[in-house]
C-alpha positions, 0 to 999 in steps of 0.5 A, a space after each residue: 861581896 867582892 871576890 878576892 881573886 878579882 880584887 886583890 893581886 897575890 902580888 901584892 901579899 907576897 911583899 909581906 909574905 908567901 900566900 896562897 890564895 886560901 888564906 885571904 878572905 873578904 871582911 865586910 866593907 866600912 862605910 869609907 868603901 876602903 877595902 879590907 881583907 882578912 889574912 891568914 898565915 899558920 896561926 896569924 891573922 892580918 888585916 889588909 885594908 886600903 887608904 881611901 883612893 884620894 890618901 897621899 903616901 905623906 899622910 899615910 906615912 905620917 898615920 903610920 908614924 903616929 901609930 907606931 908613937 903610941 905603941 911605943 909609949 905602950 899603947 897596947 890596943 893600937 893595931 901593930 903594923 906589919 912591914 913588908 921585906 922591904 921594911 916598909 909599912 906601906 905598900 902601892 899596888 899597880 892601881 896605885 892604891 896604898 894598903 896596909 898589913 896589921 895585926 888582927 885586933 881581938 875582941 868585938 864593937 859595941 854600939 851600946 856600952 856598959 859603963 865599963 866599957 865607957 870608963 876603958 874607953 875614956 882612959 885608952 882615947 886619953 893615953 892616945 891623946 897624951 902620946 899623939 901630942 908628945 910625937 916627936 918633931 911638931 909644933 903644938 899650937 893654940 888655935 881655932 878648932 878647924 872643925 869647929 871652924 867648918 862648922 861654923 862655915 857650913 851651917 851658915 851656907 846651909 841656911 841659905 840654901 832652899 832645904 824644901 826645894 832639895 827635899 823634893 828630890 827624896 820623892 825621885 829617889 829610889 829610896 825615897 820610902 826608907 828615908 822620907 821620915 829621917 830627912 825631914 827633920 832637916 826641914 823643920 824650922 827648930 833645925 833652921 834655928 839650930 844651924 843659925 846658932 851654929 854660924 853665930 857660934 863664936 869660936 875660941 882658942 883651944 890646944 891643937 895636936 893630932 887627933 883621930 877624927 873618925 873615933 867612933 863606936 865601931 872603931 873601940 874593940 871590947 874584950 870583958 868589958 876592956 878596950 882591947 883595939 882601936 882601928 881605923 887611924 886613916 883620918 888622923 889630923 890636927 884638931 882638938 881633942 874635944 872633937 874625938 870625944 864628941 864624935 864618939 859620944 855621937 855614935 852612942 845611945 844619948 846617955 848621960 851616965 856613959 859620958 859621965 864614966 867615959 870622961 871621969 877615967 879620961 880626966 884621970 889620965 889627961 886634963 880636959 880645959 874648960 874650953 874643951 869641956 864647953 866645946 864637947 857637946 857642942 861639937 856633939 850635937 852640931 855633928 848628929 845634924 851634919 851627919 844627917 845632912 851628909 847622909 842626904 847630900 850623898 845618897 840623895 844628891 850624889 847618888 853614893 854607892 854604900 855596899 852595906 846598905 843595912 849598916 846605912 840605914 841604921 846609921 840614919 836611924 841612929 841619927 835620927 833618933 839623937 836628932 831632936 836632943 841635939 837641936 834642943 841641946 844647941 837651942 839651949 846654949 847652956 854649955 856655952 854661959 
């Protein structure tokens, strides 16, 4: 773990607030690698995390509009931003990274969910969903899912490629033990049948609006069972608000009962269309394989740098396990009649 004198200027505190150095301590690193901060000062807590190395002050200010838009239309569990002397809610250090103070949000992740929680989830996501697409000042189109469009691009380019042949790296690799089982799947010819189904995916025209992108379990705080925080808003975009609930679903245990809670209360506040409907478990199933090839590319191919290793392995395992539902799922196509 990084030490936070080597880490963070006071500096860089101080456009907030006096600190001592006492009051920072690290919290454990996510898998973007951002880095994030715990801040203490009297009886408050902060969160002090940065935007990715490649984030642009645009965007950032644009997530951080949004942010402010939902709590605004009284979205209690989005993280309220803190603003430094100057009254902005960004700040650039000397490195040129852009950071951000928020509030400490209560309450814990889960990675199995009760069926409460599933219900709170499904109506907060809703209401974030209903306030991101009434922001002032854009235009609200009809238009083909970018992600589904990437999708579409990628499994075609992926069933060109020589799979077995960039497999054989894993036996060079230093772990080469742990993910040998995993990454197999990714050889097997149903897998092969699976990505074709996905380039021959015809893709159709959806509402588009800003979407979070990156909803995933370890973003939904609970408190009894309620959502009490939704963190992490850095990967906001325009895409269909199908692609939120499918990352979501992706990231729980294949239950079929939590989805049934999740999207019963999330119909109750917003309406999904019937294409919205199709495209969820499509958006799904076609995301737990490309979320295991990513996991190959970057640690096999590239060579990545995670510092939680743990957390690593066990979103390979997780992946892993929903791997062979989520082939059969596409190879049935039955969401798409």
């Amino acid at each position: 773990m990084f030490e936070p004198q080597n880490m963070i200027p006071l500096g860089l505190l101080k456009n907030w607030f006096r600190v001592e150095q006492g009051m920072i301590e690290p919290l454990p690193v996510g898998l973007s690698g951002s880095m994030v901060w715990g801040v203490r000062v009297g009886d408050e807590r902060f969160v002090l995390k940065s935007f990715a190395s490649s984030a642009h002050y645009e965007h950032a200010a644009w997530v951080h509009s949004l942010m402010q838009h939902a709590v605004n239309e009284n979205i209690w569990q989005v993280p309220a931003l803190k603003k430094t002397m100057n009254g902005e809610s960004i700040q650039e250090d000397t490195n040129g990274s852009l950071w951000e103070l928020m509030q400490w949000v209560p309450g814990a992740p889960c990675l199995r969910p009760s069926l409460r929680m599933a219900a709170s989830s499904g109506a907060t996501l809703a209401q974030v969903h209903v306030a991101m697409a009434t922001f002032p000042d854009q235009i609200l189109t009809h238009d083909h899912s970018p992600g589904v469009l990437f999708r579409i691009s990628k499994a075609a380019e992926l069933v060109k490629l020589p799979f077995d042949e960039r497999f054989c790296r894993i036996l060079e690799h230093s772990q080469a033990a742990t993910m040998h089982e995993p990454f197999s799947l990714l050889t097997t010819s149903a897998t092969k049948h699976a990505l074709a189904t996905i380039a021959n995916w015809r893709s159709r025209v959806v509402a588009i609006q800003p979407v979070l992108r990156d909803v995933w379990s370890e973003h939904i705080f609970f408190e009894d069972e309620r959502v009490s925080g939704l963190i992490d808003w850095h990967a906001l975009g325009f895409d269909t608000p199908a692609m939120d609930i499918a990352r979501l679903f992706g990231s729980w245990p294949d239950d079929y009962a939590l989805e049934r809670s999740f999207l019963k209360s999330y119909r109750s506040v917003r309406r999904l269309s019937d294409q919205e409907e199709r495209l969820i478990p499509f958006l799904k199933a076609s995301g737990i394989i490309f979320g295991l090839e990513n996991w190959f590319r970057w640690i096999v191919e590239e060579n990545r740098y995670f510092a939680d290793k743990e957390k690593v392995k066990d979103r390979i395992d997780s992946l892993q396990r929903a791997f062979p539902r989520a082939i059969q799922v596409l190879l049935d196509g039955k969401f798409d009649q």
